[in-house]
Backbone as a ProteinNet text record, in pm:
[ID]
protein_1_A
[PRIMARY]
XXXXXXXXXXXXXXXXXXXXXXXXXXXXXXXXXXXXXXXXXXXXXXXXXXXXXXXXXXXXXXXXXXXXXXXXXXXXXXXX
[TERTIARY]
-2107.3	-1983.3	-2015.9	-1931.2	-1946.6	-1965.3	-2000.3	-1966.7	-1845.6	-1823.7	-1665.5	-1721	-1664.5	-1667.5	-1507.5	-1548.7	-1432.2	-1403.8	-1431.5	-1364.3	-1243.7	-1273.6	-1125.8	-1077.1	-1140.9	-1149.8	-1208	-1188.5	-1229.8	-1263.8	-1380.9	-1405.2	-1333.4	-1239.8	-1114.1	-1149.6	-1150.6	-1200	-1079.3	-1053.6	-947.6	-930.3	-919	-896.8	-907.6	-1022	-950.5	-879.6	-852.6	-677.8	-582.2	-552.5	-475.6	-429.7	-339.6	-301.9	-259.6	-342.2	-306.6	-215.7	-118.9	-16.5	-64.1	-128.9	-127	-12.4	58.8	192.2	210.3	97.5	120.2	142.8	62	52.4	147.2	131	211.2	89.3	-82.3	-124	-197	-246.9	-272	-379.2	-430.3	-591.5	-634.7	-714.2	-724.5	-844	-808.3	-872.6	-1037.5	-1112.3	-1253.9	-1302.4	-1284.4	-1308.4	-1320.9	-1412.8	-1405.5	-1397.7	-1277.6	-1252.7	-1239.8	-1287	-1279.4	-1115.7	-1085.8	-921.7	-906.2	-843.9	-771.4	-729	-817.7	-723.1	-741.3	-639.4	-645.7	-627	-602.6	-572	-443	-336.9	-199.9	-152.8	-277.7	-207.3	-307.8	-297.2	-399.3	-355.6	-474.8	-477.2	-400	-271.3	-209.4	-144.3	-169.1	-150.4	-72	9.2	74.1	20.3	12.3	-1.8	151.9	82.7	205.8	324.1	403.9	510.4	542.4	556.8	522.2	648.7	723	835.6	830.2	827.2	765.7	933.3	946.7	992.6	893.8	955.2	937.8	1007.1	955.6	1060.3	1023.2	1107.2	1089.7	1027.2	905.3	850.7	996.8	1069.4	1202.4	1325.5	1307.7	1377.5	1304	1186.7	1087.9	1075.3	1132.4	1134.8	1270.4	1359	1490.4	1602.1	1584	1626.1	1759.3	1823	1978.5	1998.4	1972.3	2003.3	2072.4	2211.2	2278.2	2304.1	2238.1	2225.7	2150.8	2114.5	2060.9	1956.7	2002.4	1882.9	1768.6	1688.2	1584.7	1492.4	1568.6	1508.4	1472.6	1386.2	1329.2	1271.4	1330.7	1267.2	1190.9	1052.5	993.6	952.9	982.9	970.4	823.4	742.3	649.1	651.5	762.8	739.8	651.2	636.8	502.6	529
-340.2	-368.2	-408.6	-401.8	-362.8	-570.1	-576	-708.6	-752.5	-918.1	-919.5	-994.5	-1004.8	-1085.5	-1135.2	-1228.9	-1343	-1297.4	-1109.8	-1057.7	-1074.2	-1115.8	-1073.7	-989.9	-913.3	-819.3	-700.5	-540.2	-473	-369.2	-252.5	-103.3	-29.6	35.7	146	268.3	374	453.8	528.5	575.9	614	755.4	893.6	1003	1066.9	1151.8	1202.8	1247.6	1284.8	1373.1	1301.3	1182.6	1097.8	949.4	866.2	754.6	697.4	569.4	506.9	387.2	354.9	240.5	115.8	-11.9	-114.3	-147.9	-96.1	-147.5	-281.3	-375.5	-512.2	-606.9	-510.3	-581.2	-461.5	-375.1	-274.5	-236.9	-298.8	-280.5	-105.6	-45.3	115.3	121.4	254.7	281.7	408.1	456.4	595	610.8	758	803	840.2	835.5	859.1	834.3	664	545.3	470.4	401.9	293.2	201.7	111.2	-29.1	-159.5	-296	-358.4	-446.5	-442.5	-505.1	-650.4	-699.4	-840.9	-740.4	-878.3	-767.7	-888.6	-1018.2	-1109.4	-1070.1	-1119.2	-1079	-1006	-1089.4	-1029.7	-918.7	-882.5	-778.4	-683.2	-561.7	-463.3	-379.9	-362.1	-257.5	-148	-101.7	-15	38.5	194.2	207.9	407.2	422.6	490.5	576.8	724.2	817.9	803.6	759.4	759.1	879.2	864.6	976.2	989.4	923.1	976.1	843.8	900.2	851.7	779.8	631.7	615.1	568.7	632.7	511.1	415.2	273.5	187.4	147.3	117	88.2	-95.1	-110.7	-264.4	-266.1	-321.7	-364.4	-398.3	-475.2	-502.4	-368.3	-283.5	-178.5	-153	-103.5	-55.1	-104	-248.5	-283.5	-320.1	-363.9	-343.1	-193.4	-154.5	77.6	29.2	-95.7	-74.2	-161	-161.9	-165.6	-69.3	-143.2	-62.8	-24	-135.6	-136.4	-119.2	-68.1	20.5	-100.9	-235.2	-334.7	-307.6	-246.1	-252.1	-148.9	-32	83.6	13	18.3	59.2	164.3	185.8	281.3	304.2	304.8	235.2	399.7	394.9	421.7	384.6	541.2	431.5	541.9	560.1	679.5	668	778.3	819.2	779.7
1892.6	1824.8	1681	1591.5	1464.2	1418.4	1306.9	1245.7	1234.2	1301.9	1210.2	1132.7	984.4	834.7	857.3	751.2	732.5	548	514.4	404.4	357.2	209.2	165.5	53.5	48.7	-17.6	31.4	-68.7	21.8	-109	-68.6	-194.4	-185.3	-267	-234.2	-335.8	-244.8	-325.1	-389.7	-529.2	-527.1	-564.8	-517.3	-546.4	-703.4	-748.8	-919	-908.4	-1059.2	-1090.9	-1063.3	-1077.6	-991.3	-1074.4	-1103.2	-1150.7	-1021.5	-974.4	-872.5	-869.9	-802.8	-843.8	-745.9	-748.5	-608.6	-569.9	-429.1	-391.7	-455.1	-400.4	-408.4	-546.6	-612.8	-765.5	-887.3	-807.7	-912.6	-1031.2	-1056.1	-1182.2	-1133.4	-1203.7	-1228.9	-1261.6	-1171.1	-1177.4	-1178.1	-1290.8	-1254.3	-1164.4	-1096.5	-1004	-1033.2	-930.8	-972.7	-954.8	-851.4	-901.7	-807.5	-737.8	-632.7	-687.5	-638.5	-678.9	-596.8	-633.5	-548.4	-556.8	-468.2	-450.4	-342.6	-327.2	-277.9	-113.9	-60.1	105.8	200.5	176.5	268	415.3	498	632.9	703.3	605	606.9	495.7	399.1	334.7	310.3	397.3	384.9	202.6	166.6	35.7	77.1	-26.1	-14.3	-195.7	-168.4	-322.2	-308.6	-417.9	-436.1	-552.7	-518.2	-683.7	-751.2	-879.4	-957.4	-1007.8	-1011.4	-1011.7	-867.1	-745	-616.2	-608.8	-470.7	-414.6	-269.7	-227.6	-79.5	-32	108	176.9	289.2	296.7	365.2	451.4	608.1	655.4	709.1	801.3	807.1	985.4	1009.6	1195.6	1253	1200.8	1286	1313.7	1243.5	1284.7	1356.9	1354.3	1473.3	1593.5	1578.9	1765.8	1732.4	1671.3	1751.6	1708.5	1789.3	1795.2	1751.4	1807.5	1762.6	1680.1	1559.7	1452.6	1379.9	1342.6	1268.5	1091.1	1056.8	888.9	829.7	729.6	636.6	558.4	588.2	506.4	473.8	612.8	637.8	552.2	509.6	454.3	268.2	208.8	93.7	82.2	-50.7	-143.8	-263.2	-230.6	-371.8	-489.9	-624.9	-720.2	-797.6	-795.5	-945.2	-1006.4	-1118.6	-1234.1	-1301.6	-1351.3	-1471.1	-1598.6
[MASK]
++++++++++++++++++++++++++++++++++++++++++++++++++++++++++++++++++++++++++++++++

């Protein structure tokens, strides 16, 4: 079985040809590039090509099916 570490941080490699957005911080990275990033326990590294359109949805729609309102949906934006 593999090591567990008590990391908090992590190497992210990030694709060329590419402007990378950090969901979390919103700051921008070009591609090419392994970088080291913030990855406490509760927030895994997550990042967006810029110009690129995500939805998000919410774990609580995901376990409760009958939900009827639209709260839960985001839509995140990172224009160029």
């Amino acid at each position: 079985m593999g090591e567990i570490t008590d990391a908090r941080s992590r190497s992210v490699y990030l694709p060329a040809g590419e402007v990378w957005v950090d969901y979390w911080t919103k700051t921008e990275y070009t591609g090419g590039q392994t970088i080291e990033v913030s990855a406490p326990l509760e927030q895994i590294p997550a990042f967006a090509k810029k110009a690129a359109a995500c939805y998000c949805d919410s774990l609580v729609f995901r376990v409760n099916m009958h939900e009827t309102s639209l709260d839960w949906l985001k839509y995140m934006m990172y224009p160029e």
